[in-house]
C-alpha positions in Angstrom: 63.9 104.6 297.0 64.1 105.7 293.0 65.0 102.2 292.7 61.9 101.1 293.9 60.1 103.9 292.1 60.9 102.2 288.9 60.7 99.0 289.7 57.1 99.8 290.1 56.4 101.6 287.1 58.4 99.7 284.0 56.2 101.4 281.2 57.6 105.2 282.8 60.9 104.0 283.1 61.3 102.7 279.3 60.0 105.9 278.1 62.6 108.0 280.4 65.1 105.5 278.7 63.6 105.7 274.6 64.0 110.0 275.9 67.6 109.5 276.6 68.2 107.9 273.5 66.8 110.4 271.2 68.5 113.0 272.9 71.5 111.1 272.2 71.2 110.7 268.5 70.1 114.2 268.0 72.8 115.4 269.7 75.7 113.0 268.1 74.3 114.3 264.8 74.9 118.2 265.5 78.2 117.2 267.6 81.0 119.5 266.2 83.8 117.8 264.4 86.5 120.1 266.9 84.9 117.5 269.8 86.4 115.0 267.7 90.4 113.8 268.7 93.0 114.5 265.3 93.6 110.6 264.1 95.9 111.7 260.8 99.2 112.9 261.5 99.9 116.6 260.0 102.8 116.8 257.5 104.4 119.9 255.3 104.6 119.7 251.7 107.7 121.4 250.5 107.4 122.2 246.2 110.7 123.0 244.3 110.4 123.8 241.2 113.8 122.9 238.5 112.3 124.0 235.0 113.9 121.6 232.6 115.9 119.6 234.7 115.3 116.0 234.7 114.2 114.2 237.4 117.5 112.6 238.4 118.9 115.9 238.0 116.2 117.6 240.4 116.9 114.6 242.9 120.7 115.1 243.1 120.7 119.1 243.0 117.9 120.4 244.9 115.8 117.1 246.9 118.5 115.4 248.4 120.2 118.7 249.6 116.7 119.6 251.3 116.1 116.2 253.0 119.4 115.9 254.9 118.5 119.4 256.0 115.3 118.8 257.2 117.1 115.3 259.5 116.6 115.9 263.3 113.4 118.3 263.0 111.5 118.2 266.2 108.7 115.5 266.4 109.6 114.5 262.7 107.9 110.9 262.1 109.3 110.5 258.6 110.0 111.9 255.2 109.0 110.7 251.7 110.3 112.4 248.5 109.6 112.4 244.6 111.2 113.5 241.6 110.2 114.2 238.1 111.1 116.6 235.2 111.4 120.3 236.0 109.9 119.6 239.9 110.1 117.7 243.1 108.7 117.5 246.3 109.6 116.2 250.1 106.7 115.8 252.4 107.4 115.7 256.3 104.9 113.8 258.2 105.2 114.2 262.0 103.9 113.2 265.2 100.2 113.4 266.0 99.3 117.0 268.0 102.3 119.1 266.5 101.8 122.5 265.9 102.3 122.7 262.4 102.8 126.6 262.6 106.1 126.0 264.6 106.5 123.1 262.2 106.2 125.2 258.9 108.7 128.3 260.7 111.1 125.7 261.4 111.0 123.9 258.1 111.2 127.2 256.6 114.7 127.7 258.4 116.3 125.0 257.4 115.8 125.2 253.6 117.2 128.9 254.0 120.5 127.8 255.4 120.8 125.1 252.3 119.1 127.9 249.6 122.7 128.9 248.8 123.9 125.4 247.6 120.2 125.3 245.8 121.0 125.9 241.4 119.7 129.3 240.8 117.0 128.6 238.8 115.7 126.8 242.3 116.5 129.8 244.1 114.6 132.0 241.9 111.5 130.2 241.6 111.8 129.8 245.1 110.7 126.5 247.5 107.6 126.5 248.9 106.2 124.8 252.4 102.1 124.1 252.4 100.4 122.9 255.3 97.8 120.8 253.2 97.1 116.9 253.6 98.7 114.3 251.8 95.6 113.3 249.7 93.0 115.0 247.2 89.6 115.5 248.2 88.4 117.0 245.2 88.8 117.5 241.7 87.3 120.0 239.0 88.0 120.0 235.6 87.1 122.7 233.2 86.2 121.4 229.4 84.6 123.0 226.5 82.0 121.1 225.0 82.3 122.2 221.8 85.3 121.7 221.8 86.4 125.5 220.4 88.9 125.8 223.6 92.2 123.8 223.4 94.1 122.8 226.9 96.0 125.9 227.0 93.5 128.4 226.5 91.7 126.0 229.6 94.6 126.3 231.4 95.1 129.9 231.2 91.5 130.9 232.0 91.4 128.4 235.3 94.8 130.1 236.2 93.6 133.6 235.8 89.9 133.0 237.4 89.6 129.7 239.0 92.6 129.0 240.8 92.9 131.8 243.3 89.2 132.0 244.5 89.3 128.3 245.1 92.4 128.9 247.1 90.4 131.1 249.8 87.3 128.9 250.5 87.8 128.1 254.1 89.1 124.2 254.2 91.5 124.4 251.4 94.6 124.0 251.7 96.1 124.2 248.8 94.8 124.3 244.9 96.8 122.1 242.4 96.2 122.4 238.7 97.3 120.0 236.4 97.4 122.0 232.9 99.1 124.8 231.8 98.6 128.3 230.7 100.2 130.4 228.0 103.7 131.0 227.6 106.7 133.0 225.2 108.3 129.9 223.7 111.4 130.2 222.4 112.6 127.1 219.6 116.1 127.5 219.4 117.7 125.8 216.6 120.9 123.7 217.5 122.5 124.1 214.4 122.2 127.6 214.0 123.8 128.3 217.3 126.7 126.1 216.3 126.9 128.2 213.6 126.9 131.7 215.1 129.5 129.7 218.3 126.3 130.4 220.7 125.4 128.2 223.8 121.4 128.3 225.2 122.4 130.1 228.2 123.4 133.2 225.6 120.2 133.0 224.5 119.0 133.1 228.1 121.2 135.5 229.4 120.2 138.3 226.7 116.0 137.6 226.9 116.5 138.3 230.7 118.8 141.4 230.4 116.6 143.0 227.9 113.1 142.0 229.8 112.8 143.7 232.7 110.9 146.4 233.8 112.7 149.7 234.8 111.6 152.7 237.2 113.2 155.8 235.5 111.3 158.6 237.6 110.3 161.6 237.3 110.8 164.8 235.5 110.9 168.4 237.8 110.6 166.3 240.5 111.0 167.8 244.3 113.0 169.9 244.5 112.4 171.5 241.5 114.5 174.3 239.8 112.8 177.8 240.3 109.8 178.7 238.1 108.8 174.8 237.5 105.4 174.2 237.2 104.8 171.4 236.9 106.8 167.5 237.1 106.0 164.4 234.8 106.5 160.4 235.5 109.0 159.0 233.0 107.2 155.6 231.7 109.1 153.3 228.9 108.4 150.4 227.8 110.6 147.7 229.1 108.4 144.4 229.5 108.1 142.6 226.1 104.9 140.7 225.7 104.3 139.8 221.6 106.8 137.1 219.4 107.7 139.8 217.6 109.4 141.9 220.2 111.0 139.0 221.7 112.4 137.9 218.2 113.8 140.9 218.0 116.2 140.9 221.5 119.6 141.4 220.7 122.1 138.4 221.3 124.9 139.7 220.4 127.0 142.4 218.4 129.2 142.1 216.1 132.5 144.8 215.6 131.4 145.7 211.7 128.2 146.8 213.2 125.9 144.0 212.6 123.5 142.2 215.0 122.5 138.4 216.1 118.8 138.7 217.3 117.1 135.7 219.0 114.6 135.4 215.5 118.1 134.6 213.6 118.4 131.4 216.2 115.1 130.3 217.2 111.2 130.0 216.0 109.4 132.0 218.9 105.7 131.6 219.3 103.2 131.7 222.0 102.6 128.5 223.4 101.8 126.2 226.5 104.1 126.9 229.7 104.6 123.3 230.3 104.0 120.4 228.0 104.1 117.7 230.4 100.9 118.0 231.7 97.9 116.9 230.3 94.3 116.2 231.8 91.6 114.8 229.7 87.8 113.9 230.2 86.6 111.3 227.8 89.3 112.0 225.5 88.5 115.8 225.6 91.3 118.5 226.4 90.6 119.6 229.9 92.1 121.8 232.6 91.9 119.8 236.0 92.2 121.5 239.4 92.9 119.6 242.4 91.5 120.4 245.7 93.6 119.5 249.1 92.4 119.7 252.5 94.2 122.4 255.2 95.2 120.8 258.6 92.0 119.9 260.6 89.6 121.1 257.8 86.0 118.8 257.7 86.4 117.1 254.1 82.2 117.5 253.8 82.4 121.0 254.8 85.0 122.3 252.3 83.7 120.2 249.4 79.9 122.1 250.7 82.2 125.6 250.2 83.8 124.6 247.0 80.6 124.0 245.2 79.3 127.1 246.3 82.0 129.2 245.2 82.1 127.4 241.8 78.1 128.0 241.6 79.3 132.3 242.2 82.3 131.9 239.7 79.5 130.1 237.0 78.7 133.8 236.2 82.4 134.8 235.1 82.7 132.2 232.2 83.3 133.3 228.9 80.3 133.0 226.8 80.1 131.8 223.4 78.1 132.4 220.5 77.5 128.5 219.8 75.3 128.0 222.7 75.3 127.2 226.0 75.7 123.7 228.3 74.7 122.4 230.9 76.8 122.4 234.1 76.9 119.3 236.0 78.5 118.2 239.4 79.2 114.5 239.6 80.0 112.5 242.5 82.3 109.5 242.8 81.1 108.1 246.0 78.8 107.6 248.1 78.6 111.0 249.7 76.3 113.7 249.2 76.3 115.6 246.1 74.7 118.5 244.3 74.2 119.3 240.9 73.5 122.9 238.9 70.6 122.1 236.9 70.5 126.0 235.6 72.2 126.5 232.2 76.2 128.2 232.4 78.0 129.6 229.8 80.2 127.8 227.7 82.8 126.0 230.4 81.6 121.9 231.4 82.2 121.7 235.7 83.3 118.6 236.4 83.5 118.0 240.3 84.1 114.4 241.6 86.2 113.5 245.0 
């Protein structure tokens, strides 16, 4: 019968039809990305951080140990590791539909039953697991066009105001930056601790002994002796913070009386954390952040969020009597973009991925 119906009127039944299809492509446009089935396999990124070790070093003492720990894992696909000077990573990759929550609790596990056979200096840095994906989605790179800012001084802004806010836009899963920020450096002088019969780990060994910050209490603190009025918090100063005062931290003492201070040894300035790392833009000094996706998190969605927080944090830059620049967004594909055509203060944006 509604056969027949339609035979006889063709012209009402293409119309029904071109109805269905618009329907259709509206509604595969506003489909939610959830409806769609999870192709990538999730994987763990575990971080270990060695400073000063070389990579061989780093493979040998801390990777290796953590990969034949992390053999027989449940619905582990496979494991890929890399090593290079003062860090390393292993990244687990396993079967499509694990819960990488279990995942991350069990990975967690196993590194604790191999921390003890970790070097210290592993140990107390600790390892880190991040449930991120494999590849970047996004990069932004902080430069001063003027060029008054150096790397580090880049570096140590992005850490202290970039970094973290990027790190809680929903989508990212974890915020890389590759620069450095400031640091005590100590310059020790191999001659000189031949001379005084010295090793580096002295050196070491005395900066962290007399760097460290103490709780000493209180004074007429509960309960009190009778007739006191009144109780004051003892506060010393214990952290060190200038050259000077870390020049001055004792080494050792000698039985006439006299003292070896870290000054007598080394050259100690302030200077870059970590040397190895450099990101430029056109030659330029730059501090790059690098953006990675959490599990399941739409790669349009969180680049949308990322350039909206940027746009907020535009407002915190340091400003400079030289003069302003413009801030620009630029896009290496074919995706959609967005620039800031307003005027920021003295930091270059640079956003591609």
């Amino acid at each position: 019968m509604f056969a027949k119906f339609f035979i006889d009127r063709p012209v009402f039944a293409w119309v029904i039809a071109i109805m269905i299809l618009l329907g259709g492509a509206l509604a595969l446009k506003n489909l939610p990305v959830s409806q769609y089935p999870s192709v990538a396999p999730p994987g763990l990124d575990i971080a270990i951080v060695y400073p000063g070790a070389a990579a061989q070093v780093v493979e040998d003492t801390a990777v290796a140990l953590i990969e034949q720990e992390m053999n027989g894992i449940e619905n582990l696909l496979y494991m890929e590791s890399s090593s290079q000077v003062g860090t390393g990573s292993v990244t687990l990759t396993f079967k499509p539909g694990t819960n990488l929550d279990f995942a991350s609790v069990e990975a967690q596990n196993r590194i604790k039953r191999v921390e003890a056979r970790l070097p210290e200096d592993v140990r107390r840095l600790g390892v880190t697991v991040n449930k991120t994906a494999r590849n970047y989605v996004m990069f932004i790179a902080l430069f001063s066009p003027d060029k008054s800012l150096d790397s580090v001084d880049l570096g140590s802004y992005a850490a202290a105001n970039v970094v973290e806010p990027l790190r809680r836009v929903p989508g990212v899963g974890e915020a890389l930056m590759f620069g450095t920020e400031y640091s005590m450096r100590l310059w020790l002088n191999p001659e000189k601790l031949q001379g005084y019969k010295l090793s580096p780990s002295d050196v070491v060994r005395a900066v962290r002994a007399q760097n460290t910050q103490l709780a000493v209490g209180e004074l007429g603190q509960v309960p009190a002796a009778s007739g006191q009025e009144m109780n004051a918090v003892i506060v010393v100063k214990s952290r060190l913070s200038t050259p000077e005062e870390f020049g001055n931290v004792v080494v050792r003492t000698n039985a006439d009386g006299s003292t070896l201070r870290v000054k007598d040894v080394a050259r100690v300035e302030l200077g870059a954390q970590d040397y190895s790392i450099t990101a430029r833009i056109d030659g330029q000094p730059t501090a790059a952040i690098a953006i990675r996706l959490s599990p399941g998190a739409n790669a349009l969605d969180t680049v949308k969020a990322v350039n909206a927080r940027m746009t907020q944090l535009r407002g915190t830059f340091p400003r400079a009597s030289a003069g302003w620049c413009r801030t620009t967004l630029r896009n290496s594909s074919k995706s959609p973009s967005a620039k800031w055509p307003r005027r920021s203060p003295r930091l270059w944006c640079w956003c591609s991925w």
